[in-house]
C-alpha positions in Angstrom: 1.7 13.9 -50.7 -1.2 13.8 -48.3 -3.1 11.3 -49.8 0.1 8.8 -49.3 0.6 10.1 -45.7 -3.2 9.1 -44.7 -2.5 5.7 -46.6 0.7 5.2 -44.8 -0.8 6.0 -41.5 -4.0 4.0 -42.3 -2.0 0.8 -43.0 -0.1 1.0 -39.8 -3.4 1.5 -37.6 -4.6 -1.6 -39.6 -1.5 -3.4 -38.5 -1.2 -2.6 -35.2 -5.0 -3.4 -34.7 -4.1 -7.0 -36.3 -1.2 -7.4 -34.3 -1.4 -11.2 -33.3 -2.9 -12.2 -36.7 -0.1 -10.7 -38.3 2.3 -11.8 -35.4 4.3 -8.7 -36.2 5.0 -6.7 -32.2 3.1 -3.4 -33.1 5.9 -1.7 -31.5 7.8 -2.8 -35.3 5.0 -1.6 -36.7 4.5 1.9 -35.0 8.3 2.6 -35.7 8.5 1.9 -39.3 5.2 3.9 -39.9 6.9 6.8 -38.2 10.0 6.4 -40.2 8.0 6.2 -43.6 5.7 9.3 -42.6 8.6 11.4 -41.9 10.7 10.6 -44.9 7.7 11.7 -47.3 7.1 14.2 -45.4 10.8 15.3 -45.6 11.1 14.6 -49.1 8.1 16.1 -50.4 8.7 19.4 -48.4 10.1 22.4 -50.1 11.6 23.9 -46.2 14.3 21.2 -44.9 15.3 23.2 -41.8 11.3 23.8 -41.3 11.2 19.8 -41.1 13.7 19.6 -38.8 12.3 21.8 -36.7 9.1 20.7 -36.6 10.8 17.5 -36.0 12.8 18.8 -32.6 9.3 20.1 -31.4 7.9 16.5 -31.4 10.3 15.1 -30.2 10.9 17.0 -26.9 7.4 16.7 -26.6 7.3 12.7 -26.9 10.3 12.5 -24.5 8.9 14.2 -22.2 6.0 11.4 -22.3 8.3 8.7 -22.9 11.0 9.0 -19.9 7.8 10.1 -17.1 6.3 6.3 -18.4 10.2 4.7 -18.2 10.3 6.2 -14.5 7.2 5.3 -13.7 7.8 1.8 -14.6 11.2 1.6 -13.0 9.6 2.4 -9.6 6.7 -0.3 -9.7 9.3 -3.5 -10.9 11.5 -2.0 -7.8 8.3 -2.7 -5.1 7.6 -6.1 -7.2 11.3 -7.0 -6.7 10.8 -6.1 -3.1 6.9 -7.8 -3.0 6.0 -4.9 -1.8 2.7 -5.7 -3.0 1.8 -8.2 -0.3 0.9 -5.1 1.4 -2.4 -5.5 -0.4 -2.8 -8.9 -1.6 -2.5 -10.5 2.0 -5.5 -8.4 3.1 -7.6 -10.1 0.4 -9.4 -12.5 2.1 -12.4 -14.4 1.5 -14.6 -17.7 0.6 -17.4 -15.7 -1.4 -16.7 -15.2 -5.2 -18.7 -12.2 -5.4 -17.1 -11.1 -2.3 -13.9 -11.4 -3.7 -15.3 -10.0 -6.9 -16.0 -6.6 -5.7 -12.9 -6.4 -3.4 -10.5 -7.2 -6.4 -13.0 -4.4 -8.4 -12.3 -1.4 -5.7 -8.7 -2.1 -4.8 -8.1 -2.4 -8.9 -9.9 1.1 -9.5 -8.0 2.7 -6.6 -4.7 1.1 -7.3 -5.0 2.3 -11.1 -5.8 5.9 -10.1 -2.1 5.6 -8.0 0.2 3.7 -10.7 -1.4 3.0 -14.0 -4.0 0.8 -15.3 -1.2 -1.3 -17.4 1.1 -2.1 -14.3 -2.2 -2.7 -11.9 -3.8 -4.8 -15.0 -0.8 -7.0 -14.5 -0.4 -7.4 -10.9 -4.0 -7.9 -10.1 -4.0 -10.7 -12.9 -1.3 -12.4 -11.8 -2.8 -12.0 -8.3 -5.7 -14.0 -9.3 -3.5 -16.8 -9.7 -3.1 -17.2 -6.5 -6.5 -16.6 -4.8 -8.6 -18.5 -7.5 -8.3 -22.3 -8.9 -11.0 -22.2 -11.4 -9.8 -20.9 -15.0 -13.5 -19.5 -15.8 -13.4 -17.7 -12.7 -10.3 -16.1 -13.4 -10.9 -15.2 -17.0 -14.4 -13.5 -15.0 -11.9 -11.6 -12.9 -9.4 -10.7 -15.9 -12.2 -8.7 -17.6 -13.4 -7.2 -15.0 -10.2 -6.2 -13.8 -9.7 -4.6 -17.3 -12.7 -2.4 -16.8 -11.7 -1.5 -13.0 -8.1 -0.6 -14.3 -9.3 1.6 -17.1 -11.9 3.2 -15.0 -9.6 3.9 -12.0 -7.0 5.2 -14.7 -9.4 7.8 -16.5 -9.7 10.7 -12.8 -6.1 10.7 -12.5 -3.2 12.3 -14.1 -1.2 9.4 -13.8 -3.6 6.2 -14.1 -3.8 6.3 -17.5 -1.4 6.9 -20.7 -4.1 9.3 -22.3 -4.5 11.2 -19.5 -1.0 11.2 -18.7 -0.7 12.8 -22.2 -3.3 15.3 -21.7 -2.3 16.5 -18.3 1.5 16.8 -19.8 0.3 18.8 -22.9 -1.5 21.3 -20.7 -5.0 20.2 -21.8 -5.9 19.0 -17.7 -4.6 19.9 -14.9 -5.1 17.3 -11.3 -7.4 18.9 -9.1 -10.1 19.6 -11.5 -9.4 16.1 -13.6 -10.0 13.9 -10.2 -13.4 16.0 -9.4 -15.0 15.8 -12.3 -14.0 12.4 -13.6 -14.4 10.6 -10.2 -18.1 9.9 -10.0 -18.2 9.0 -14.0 -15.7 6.3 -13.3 -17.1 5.1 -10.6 -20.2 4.1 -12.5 -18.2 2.5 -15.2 -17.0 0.2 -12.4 -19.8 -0.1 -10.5 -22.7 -1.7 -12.8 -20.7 -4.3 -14.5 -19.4 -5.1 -10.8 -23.2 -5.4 -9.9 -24.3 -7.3 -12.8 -21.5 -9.8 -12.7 -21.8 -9.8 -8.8 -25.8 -10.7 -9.2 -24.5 -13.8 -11.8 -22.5 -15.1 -9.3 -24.8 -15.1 -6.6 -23.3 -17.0 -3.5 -20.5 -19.1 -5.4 -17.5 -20.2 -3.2 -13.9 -19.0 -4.2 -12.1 -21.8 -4.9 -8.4 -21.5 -4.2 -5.9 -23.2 -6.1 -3.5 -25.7 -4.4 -0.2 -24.0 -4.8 3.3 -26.3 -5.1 6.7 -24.7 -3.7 7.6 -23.5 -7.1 8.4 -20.0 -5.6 12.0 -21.0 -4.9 13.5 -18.4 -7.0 11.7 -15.6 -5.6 13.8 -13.5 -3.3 12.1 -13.4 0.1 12.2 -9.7 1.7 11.8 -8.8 5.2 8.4 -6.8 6.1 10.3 -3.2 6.6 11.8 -3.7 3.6 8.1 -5.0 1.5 6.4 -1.9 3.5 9.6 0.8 3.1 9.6 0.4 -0.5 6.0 -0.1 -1.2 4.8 3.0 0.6 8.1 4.7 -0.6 7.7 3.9 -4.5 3.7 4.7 -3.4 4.0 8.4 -2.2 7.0 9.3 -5.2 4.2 8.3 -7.4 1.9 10.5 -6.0 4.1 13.1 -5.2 4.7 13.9 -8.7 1.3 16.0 -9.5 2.4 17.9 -6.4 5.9 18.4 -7.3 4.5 19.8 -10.5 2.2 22.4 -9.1 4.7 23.2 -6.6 7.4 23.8 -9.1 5.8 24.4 -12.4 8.5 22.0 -13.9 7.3 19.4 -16.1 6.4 15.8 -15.0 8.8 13.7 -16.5 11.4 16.0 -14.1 9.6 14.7 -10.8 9.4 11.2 -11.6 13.3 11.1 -12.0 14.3 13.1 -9.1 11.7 10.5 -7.3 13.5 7.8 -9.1 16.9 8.7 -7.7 15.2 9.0 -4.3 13.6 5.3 -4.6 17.2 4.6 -5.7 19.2 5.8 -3.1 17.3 4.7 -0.2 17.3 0.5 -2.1 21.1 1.0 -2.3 21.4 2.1 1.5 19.2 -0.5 2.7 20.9 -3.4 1.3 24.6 -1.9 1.4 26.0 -4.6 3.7 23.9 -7.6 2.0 25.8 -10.2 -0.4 26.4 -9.1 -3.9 23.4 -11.8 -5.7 20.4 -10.9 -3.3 21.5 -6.9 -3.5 21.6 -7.2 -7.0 18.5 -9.2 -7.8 16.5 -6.1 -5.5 18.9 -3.0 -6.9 17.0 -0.8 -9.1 19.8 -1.8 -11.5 18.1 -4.6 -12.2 14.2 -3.1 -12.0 15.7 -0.9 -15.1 15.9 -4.3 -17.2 12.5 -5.7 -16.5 10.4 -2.6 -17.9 8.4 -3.2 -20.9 10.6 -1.1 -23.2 8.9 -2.5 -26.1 5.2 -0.3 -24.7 7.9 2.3 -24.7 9.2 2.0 -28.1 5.5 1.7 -29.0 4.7 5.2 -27.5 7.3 6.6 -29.3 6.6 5.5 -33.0 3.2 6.5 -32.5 2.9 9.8 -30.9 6.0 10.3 -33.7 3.0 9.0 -36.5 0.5 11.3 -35.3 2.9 14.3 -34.9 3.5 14.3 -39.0 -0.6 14.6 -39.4 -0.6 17.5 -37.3 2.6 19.0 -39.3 0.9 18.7 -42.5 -2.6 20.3 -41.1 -4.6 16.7 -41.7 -5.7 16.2 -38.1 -7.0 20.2 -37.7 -9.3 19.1 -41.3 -10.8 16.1 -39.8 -12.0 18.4 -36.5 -13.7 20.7 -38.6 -15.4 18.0 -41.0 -16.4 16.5 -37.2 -18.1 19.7 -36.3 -19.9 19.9 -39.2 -20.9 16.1 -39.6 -21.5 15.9 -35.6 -22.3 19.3 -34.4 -22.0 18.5 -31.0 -18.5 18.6 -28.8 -20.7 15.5 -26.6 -21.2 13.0 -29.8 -17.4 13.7 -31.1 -16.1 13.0 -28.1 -18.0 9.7 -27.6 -17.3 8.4 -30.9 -13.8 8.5 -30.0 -14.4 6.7 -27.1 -15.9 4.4 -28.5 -13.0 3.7 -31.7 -10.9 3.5 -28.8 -12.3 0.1 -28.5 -10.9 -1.5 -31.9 -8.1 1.2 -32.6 -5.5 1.8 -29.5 -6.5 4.6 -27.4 -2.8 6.7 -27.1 -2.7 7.7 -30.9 -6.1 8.8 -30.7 -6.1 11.0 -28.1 -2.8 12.3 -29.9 -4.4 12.7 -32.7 -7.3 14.8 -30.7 -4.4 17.1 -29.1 -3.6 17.8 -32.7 -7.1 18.0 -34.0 -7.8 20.9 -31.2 -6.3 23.3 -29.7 -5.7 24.7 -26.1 -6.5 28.5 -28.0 -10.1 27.4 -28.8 -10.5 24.8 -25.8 -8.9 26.0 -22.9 -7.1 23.8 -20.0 -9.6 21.9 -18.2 -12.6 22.4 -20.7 -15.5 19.9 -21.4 -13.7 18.7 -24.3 -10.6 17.8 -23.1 -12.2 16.3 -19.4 -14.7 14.3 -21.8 -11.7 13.0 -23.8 -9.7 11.7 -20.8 -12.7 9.6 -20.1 -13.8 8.2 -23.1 -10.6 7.4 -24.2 -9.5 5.6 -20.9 -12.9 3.9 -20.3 -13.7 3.3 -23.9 -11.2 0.8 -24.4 -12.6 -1.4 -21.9 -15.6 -2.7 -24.5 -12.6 -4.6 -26.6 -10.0 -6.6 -25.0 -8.0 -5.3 -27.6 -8.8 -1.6 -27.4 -6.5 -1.0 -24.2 -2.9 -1.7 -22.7 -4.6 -3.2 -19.5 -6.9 -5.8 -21.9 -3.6 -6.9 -23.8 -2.0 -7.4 -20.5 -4.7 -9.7 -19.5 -5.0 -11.1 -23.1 -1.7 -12.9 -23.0 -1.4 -13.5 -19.2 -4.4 -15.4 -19.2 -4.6 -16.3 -22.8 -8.3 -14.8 -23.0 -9.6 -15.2 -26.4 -10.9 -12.0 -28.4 -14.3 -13.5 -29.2 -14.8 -15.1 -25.5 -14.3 -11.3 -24.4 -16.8 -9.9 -26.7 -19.4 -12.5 -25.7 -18.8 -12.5 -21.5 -17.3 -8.9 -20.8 -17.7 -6.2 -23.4 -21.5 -5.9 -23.4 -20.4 -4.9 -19.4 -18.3 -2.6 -20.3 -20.3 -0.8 -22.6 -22.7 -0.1 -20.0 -20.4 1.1 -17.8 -19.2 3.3 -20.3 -22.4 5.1 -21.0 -23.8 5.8 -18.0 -20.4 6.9 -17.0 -20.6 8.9 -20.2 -23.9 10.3 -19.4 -23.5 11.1 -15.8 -21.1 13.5 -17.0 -22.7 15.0 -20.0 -25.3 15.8 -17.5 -23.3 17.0 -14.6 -21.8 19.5 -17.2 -24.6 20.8 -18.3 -25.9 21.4 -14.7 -22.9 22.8 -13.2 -22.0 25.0 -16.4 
């Protein structure tokens, strides 16, 4: 029975890795491997009503995941709708490519750390569109973008999917992720911005001559592009808060924020015509979210939960320890497979492989983990949601990335990585 559960898991890690090869959506692929893991689990068990349980206790704790990421979604298509994100973008202005380089870099990083790297992967990219003319420089930008979303992603609790998990699951909790993930990220960012910044030299930005295609666009007033911007903003960041405050879990302050962000769009365009108040409602923000990331999510922390079930993730931690010795070289080999193999099952798999009884809330481990995992992914366009956000918007090729961006990012990552192996040891 185990042996066909690591197979079956093992096939659909190989498919979802080969996802446009195959041209099978990985979010098929995720769901059909959790519905063949649980069946053989199910069948081969002697203990139905054990199953089931076990079952219920996965699922609460993927729903929890799973409607926090749906509200969190919700809120940033409602500022889009509104473009509340002129806010930023029309501050961005400048003739110098590497200028613009490291102004895109920071307000990436700092945006991630407020929404998540996915969302500001996509909105920074599609920015680019606008500000540059040259396709080389904007497949330049799209990696580097990558690495600033995943880096700005990894010091919050709700930048990043991995962490997002982690802070959920009790592993992290916001105060003491943020310090001591900060400075690490920072340096992931920082020396591929320099290096790429040094390449450029003194390079003009070349903007693109834009036609007046942007008809269909609804055009917002400025209260309404700054109301719901800083509104959608501080709900976002309220939500760590709310949970200290409250001791309720996440998901629960993202949808009472939700109904906030909600209530207030509905009151301000109560007396407008029925096809502009629609076309801004968050009605409508609720059919633009990438429900197929959410499916995705779903299928695989439902994968990873029958491993832990059947005790084959707590085996692999102890062949680690013995093989690796050291909590530092696990954790960076992670990391790193976080590159080719999509960083939310394995930092699920890691919250099954150890547990909060031997590692405590906010111990090296787990602070280690939400860094390599976020940043990790960074050296593959492949190996994060951000890189396959930029992947299809700007069609970036998986070998191109690997000759012009990953050698970056794996810089960044170790140094980042070592910084914080050595701050550890120091402090502790």
């Amino acid at each position: 029975m185990l042996t066909l559960i690591i197979f079956i898991f093992v096939l659909t890690y190989v498919a979802i890795a080969l996802e446009h090869p195959l041209k099978v959506n990985k979010s098929a692929t995720a769901l059909l491997g959790a519905g063949l893991l649980w069946t053989v689990y199910a069948v081969s068990s002697t203990d139905p009503q054990i199953v089931g349980v076990q079952l219920g206790d996965s699922l609460t704790s993927t729903a929890q995941i799973v409607f926090f990421l749906m509200g969190a979604m919700t809120i940033v298509e409602v500022v889009d709708a509104h473009n509340g994100f002129e806010v930023i973008t029309s501050r961005i202005k400048t003739k110098k490519l590497s200028t613009l380089l490291w102004m895109v870099g920071f307000v990436t990083f700092f945006l991630s750390s407020i929404l998540d790297n996915l969302t500001t992967a996509i909105v920074m990219v599609s920015l680019m569109k606008k500000l540059l003319e040259k396709r080389d420089d904007r497949l330049l930008f799209a990696g580097i973008i990558v690495i600033a979303a995943n880096a700005g992603g990894a010091w919050t609790p709700i930048g990043d999917v991995t962490t997002t998990m982690l802070w959920i699951g009790g592993q992290i909790t916001t105060v003491k992720i943020m310090r001591g993930l900060f400075i690490p990220s920072m340096i992931n960012l920082l020396i591929p911005l320099w290096i790429t910044s040094m390449l450029l030299g003194g390079r003009p930005a070349v903007p693109p001559q834009l036609g007046e295609d942007e008809a269909d666009a609804v055009q917002t007033s400025r209260f309404e592009r700054n109301l719901m911007f800083f509104l959608g903003m501080g709900v976002l960041v309220a939500v760590p808060v709310f949970k200290t405050l409250t001791h309720l879990p996440p998901f629960m302050g993202i949808l009472f924020g939700l109904g906030v962000v909600w209530l207030v769009g509905d009151m301000v365009h109560r007396q407008e015509e029925d096809l502009r108040k629609q076309r801004l409602t968050l009605a409508r923000a609720l059919t633009r979210i990438d429900m197929s990331s959410v499916v995705f999510f779903i299928g695989i922390l439902l994968s990873v939960a029958v491993l832990e079930h059947t005790h084959i993730l707590s085996g692999i931690a102890r062949w680690l320890d013995h093989t690796a010795g050291r909590q530092d070289v696990i954790v960076m080999i992670i990391g790193l497979v976080s590159a080719v193999v999509d960083n939310v099952p394995l930092v699920a798999a890691s919250m099954g492989m150890y547990t909060l009884k031997d590692y405590p809330t906010d111990s090296f481990l787990w602070e280690f983990m939400a860094y390599c995992a976020g940043t990790g992914g960074s050296i593959l366009v492949i190996g994060s949601a951000a890189g396959v956000a930029a992947m299809g918007l700007e069609k970036i090729s998986f070998l191109w990335y690997a000759r012009k961006i990953s050698g970056l990012a794996l810089l960044g990552y170790l140094a980042g990585a070592l910084w914080y192996v050595a701050q550890s040891y120091l402090l502790n």
